[in-house]
C-alpha positions as CSV (number, residue, x, y, z in Angstrom):
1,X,7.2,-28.0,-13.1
2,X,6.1,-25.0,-11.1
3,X,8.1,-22.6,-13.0
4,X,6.2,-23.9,-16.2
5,X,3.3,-23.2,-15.0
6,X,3.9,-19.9,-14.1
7,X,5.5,-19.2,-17.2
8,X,2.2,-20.7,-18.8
9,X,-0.2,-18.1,-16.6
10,X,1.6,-15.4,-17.3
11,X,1.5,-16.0,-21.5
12,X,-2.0,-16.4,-21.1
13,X,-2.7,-12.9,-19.0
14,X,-0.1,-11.6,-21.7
15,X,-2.2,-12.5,-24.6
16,X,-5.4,-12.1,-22.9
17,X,-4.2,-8.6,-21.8
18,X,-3.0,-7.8,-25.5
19,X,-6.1,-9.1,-26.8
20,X,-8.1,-6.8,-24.6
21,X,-6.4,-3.6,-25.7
22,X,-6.5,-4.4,-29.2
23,X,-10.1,-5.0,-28.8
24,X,-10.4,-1.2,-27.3
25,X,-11.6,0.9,-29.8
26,X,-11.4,4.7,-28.7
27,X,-11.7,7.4,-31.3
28,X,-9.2,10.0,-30.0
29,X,-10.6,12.9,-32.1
30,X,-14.1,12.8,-31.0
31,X,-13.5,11.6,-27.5
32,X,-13.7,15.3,-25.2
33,X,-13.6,13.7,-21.6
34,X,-16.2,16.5,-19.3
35,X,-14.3,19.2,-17.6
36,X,-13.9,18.4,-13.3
37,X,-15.8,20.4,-11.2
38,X,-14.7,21.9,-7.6
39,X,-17.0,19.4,-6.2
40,X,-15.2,16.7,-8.0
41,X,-11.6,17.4,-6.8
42,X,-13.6,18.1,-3.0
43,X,-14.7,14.2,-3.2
44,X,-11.3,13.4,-4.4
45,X,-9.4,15.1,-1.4
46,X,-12.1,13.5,1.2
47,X,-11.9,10.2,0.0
48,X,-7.8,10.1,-0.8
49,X,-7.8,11.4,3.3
50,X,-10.3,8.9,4.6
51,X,-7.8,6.1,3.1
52,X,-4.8,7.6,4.2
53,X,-6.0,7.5,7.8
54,X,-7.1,4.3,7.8
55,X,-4.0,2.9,6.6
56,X,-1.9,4.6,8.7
57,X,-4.2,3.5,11.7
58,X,-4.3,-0.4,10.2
59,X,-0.5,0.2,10.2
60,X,-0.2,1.6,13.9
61,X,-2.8,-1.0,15.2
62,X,-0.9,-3.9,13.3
63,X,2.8,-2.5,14.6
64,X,2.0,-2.2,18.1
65,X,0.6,-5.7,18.3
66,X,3.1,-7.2,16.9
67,X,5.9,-5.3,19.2
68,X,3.3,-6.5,21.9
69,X,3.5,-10.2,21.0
70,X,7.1,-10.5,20.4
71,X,7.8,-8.4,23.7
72,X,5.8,-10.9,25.4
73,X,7.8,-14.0,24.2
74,X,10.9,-12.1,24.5
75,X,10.7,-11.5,28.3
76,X,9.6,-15.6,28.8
77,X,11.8,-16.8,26.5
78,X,15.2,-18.9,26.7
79,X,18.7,-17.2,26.1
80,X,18.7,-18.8,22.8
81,X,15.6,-17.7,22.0
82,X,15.8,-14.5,23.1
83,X,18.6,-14.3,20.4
84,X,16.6,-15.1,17.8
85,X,13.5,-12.9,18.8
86,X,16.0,-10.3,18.6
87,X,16.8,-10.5,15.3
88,X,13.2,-11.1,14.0
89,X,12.6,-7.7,16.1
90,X,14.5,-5.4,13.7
91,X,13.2,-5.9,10.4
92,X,9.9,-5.4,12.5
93,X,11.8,-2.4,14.2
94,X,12.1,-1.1,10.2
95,X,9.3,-1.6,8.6
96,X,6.9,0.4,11.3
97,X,9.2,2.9,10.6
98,X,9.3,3.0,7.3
99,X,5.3,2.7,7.7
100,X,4.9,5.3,10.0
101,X,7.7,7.8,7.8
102,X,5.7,6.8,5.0
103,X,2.1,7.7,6.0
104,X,3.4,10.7,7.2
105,X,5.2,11.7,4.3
106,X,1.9,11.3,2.2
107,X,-0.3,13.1,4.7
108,X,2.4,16.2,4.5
109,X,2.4,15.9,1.0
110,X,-2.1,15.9,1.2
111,X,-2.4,18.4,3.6
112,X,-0.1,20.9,1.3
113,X,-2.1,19.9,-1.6
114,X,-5.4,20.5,-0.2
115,X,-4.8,24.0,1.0
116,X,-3.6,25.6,-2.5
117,X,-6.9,26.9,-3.6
């Protein structure tokens, strides 16, 4: 029943979606978008920066709690428990890693982009 449903929401965004972009009338031979400025690509960097920082500090904040809380019940816990906080710890292990590689990859990749003038 569930998977009718779904299949029943996702027709309806289909035709909605099709029925949106049909509607969309854009004359490509008069349509001249206006040139971007200095001041433009300036706002661009600042703000792509600003959300790069705050997701990689979300990230950290969000990591280190959670090694927190788990380090916690892993010190008080039973031997069988301690088993199975250890295997809820490395997918946790991995994915702040893959977070933190991640956010730095991208801020690399900004900081190189930002100083080609």
């Amino acid at each position: 029943m569930k998977q009718i449903r779904k299949i029943i929401l996702i027709t309806i965004f289909i035709l909605l979606l099709s029925i949106t972009i049909s509607n969309a009338s854009i004359d490509t031979n008069t349509f001249k978008p206006n040139a971007l400025t200095e001041d433009d690509y300036d706002v661009a960097f600042n703000m792509a920066g600003t959300i790069i920082n705050a997701i990689t500090t979300i990230g950290i904040v969000i990591a280190v709690i959670m090694v927190m809380v788990l380090g916690i019940k892993y010190m008080v816990a039973s031997v069988e428990q301690k088993a199975d906080y250890k295997r809820t710890m490395i997918p946790m292990i991995v994915g702040a890693i893959l977070l933190f590689a991640s956010s730095t990859f991208v801020s690399i990749i900004y900081n190189l982009i930002s100083k080609i003038e």
